[in-house]
C-alpha positions as CSV (number, residue, x, y, z in Angstrom):
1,X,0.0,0.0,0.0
2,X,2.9,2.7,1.1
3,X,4.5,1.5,-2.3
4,X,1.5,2.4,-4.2
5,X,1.0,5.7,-2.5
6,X,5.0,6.3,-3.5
7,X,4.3,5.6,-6.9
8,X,0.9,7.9,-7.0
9,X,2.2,10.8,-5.5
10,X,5.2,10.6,-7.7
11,X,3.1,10.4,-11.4
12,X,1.1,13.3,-9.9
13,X,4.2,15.1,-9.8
14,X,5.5,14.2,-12.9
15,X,2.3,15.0,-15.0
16,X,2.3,18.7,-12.9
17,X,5.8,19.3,-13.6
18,X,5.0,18.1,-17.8
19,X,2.3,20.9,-17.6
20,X,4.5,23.8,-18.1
21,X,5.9,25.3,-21.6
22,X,9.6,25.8,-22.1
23,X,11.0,29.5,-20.3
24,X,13.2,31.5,-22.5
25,X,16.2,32.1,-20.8
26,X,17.5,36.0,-20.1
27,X,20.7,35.3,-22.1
28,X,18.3,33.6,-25.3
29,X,15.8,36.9,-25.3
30,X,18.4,38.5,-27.7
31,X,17.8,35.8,-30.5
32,X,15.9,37.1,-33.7
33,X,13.5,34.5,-35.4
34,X,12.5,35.0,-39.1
35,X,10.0,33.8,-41.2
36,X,11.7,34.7,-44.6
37,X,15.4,33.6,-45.9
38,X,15.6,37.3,-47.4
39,X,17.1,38.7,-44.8
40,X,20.1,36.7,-43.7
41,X,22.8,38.8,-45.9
42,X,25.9,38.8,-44.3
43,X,25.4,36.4,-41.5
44,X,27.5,33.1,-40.7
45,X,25.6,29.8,-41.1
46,X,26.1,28.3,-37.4
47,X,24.4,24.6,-37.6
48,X,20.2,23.7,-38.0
49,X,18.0,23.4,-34.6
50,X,15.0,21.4,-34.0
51,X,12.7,22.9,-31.3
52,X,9.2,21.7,-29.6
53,X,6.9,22.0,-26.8
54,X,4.6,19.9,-25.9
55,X,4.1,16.2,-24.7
56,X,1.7,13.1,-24.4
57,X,0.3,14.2,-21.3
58,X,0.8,18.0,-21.6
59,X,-1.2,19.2,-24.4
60,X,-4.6,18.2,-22.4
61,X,-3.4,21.2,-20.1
62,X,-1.8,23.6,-22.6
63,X,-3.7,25.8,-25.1
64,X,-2.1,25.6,-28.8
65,X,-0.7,29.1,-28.2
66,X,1.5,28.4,-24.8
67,X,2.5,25.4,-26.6
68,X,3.8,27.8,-30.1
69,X,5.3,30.1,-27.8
70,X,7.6,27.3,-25.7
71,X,8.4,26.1,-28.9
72,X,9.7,29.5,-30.3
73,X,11.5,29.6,-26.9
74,X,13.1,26.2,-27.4
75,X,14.2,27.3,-30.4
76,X,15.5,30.5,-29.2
77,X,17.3,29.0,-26.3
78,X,18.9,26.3,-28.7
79,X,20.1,29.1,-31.0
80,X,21.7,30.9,-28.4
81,X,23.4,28.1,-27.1
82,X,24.9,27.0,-30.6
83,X,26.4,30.8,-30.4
84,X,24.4,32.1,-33.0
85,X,22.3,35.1,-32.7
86,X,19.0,34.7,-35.1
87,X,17.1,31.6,-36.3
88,X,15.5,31.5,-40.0
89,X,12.8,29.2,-39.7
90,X,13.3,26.5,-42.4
91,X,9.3,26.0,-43.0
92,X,6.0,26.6,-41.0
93,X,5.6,25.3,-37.5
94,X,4.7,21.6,-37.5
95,X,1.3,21.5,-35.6
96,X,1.1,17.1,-34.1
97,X,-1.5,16.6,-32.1
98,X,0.4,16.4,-28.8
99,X,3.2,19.3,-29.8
100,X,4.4,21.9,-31.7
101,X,7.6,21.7,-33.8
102,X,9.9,24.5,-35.6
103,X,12.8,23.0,-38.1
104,X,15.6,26.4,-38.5
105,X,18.9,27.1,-39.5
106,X,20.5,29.3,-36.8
107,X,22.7,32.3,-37.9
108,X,25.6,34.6,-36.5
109,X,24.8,38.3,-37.9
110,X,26.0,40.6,-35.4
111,X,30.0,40.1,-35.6
């Protein structure tokens, strides 16, 4: 019984802590994002990213829009960490069911 407890208490944790989309992190805030390939003249190609929010469990608890937004920040976060400094999304988001996915190329254009 005290087993079974254990094991409740800690899936109810588990599915709380899936519940919330990805933060963007101070340092990350700085990354640009773009929609269009147009405007990546003079930049330095730095490596692609793949980026999403979302989960089994956690899409019954997050609206489509919290679930874009963590994925943007992903992406962001990722970008930044790679050392590069804006993102050209590769092709719209990827809407599954239980997620939402970007696909970019991440840039260095502020040398």
């Amino acid at each position: 019984m005290k087993n079974r407890k254990l094991f409740l208490t800690s899936l109810a944790l588990l599915l709380l802590t899936g519940c919330a989309n990805i933060p963007l992190e101070k340092e990350a805030a700085s990354v640009k994002v773009y929609f269009s390939l147009a405007e990546k003249t003079g930049c330095d190609y730095v490596g692609d990213v793949v980026a999403s929010d979302g989960n089994l469990v956690s899409f019954w608890f997050i609206s489509n829009d919290d679930l874009t937004r963590g994925a943007l920040n992903d992406i962001r976060n990722e970008a930044h960490q790679m050392g590069g400094d804006s993102v050209f999304i590769l092709r719209e988001q990827l809407q599954y069911t239980t997620s939402t996915t970007f696909v970019g190329s991440v840039y260095r254009c502020n040398k």
